[in-house]
N, C-alpha and C positions, 0 to 999 in steps of 0.2 A: 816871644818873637816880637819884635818891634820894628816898623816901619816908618816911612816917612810919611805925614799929614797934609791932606793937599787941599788950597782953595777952590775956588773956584777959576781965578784966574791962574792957575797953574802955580802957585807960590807956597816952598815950604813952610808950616805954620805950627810944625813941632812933632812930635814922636806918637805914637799910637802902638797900644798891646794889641795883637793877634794871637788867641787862642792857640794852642801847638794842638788840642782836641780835635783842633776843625782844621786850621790851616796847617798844621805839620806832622801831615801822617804821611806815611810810605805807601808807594803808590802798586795799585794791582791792576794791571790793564785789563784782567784776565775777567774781577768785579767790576768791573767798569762798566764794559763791555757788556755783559751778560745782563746790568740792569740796565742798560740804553734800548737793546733788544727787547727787553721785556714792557719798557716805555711806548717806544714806537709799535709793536705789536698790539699791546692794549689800548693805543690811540688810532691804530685801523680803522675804518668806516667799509663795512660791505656793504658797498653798492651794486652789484654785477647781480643779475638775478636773473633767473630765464626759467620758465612756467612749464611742468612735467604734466600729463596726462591728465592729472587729476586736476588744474590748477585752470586749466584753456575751456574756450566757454563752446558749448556744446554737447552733444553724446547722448546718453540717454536709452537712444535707439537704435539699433539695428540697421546699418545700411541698407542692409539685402537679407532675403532668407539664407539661412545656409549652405543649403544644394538646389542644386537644378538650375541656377543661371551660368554656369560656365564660367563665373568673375571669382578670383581668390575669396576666400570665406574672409569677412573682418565684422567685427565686433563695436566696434564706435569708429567715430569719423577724429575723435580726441586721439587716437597713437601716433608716435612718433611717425608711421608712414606716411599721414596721412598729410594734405598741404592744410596749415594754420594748427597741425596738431601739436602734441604736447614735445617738448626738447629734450632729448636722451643724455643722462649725464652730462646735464650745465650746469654753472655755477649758480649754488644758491644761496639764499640772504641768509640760511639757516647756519651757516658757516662759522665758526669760531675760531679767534686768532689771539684772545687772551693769553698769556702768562702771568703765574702769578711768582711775586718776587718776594722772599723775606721781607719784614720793614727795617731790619738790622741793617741788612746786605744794603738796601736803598739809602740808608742814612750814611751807612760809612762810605759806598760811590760817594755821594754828593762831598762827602769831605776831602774824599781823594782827590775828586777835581778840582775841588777849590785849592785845594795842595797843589795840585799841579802848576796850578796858576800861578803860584809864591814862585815856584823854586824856577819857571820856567821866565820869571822875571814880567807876568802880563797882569798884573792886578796892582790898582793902584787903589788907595784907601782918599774920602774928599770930608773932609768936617761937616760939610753941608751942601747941599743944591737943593737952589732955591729960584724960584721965577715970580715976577711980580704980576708979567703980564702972559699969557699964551703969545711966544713969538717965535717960529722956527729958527731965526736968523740969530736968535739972542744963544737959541740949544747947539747951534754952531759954532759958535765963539768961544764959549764954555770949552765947548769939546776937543775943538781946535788948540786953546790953553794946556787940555791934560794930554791931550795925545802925542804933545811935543817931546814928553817926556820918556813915552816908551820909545824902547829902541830900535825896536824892526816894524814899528808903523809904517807906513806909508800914508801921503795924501791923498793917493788915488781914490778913496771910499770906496774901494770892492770890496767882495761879499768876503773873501779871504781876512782882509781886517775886519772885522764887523766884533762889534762893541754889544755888553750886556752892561748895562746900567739897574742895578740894584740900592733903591732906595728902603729908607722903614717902613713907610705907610704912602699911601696911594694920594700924590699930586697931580688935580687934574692940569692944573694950565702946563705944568711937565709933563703927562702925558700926551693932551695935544701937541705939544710941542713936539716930539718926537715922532706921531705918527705914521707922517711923513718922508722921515728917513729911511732909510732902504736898511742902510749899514746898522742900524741902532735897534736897539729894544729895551722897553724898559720893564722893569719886574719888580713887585714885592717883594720883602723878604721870606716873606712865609710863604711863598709860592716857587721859592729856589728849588732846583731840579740840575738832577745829572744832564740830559738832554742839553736844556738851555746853555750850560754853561760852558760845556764842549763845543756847541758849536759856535760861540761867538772864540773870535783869537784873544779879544781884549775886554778885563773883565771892570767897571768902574765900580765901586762898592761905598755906602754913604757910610762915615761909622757909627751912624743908631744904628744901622742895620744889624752889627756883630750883636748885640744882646737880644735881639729879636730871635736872629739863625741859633741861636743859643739855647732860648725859650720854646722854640716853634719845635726843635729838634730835640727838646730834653738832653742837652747835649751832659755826659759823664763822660770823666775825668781818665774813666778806666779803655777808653778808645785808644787804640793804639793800630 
């Protein structure tokens, strides 16, 4: 598969091979799907927690004797009737929301999307980006260059366009640089995921990165 090689300034600068392992597999919404869910499940945080009987501070003792004041018998002042006692079936931290996924099934998603991406026309491949200094203004210009080229960009910078910027290795003054944008994200290669990559519309890709997703994934040949 061969694509067209982009500068920085938006300028064609020669032909580039794309993997058909990675970028041209047939698409299954169905694995997609199933390891998105199992992403965002195992990146849950249970916070909600609320304190049972045994957990609320108090008790011990015996309100009252048992008979002969005429008041309901109770047993600690910690039960759910009681006021500051403990919470009757609430949510607790003990909760689990894991799934767990093949690493097969996760590696061939992530290839599917990146397929997706080819055939759906949003992924453009850049020789290089590179920044001398941290400047927001400079990651605009850049941006503004390659995004001329997709065809159902818009300038608006909603979240609808929003950009996944995949380099080889980790640029800090590109990093800062990007922070700040809303629309943009930037990612390692070795940190590509189903998740990230579905939810940006438009994907930029540096081409060290292709031998890296290659190395990181142990990608074979036998992917189909």
């Amino acid at each position: 598969m061969q694509v067209n090689l982009y500068n920085q300034s938006g300028e064609v600068v020669g032909k580039t091979d794309l993997p058909s392992e990675i970028f041209g597999l047939k698409i299954n919404p169905d694995l997609m799907h199933q390891v998105v869910t199992a992403q965002t499940a195992n990146a849950r945080q249970v916070l909600a927690h609320t304190k049972d009987r045994s957990e609320v501070k108090g008790g011990g003792k015996k309100p009252w004797r048992q008979k002969g004041t005429g008041r309901a018998r109770h047993g600690s002042n910690r039960s759910p009737l009681w006021r500051h006692g403990g919470v009757t079936f609430g949510p607790s931290k003990d909760r689990n929301f894991s799934l767990g996924i093949n690493k097969k099934m996760k590696r061939k998603a992530l290839f599917m999307s990146l397929s997706s991406k080819v055939t759906d026309d949003q992924l453009m491949v850049l020789d290089a980006v590179k920044l001398d200094q941290r400047k927001t203004k400079k990651v605009v210009e850049i941006l503004n260059n390659l995004t001329g080229k997709f065809k159902n960009y818009k300038t608006s910078k909603k979240k609808s366009d929003s950009l996944l910027l995949v380099t080889a290795q980790k640029d800090s003054n590109l990093d800062r640089s990007t922070r700040n944008l809303n629309f943009v994200k930037l990612l390692v290669a070795k940190d590509l995921n189903v998740l990230d990559v579905l939810s940006h519309k438009f994907l930029l890709v540096d081409q060290g990165s292709i031998p890296v997703i290659r190395e990181t994934f142990k990608v074979s040949r036998r992917i189909r």
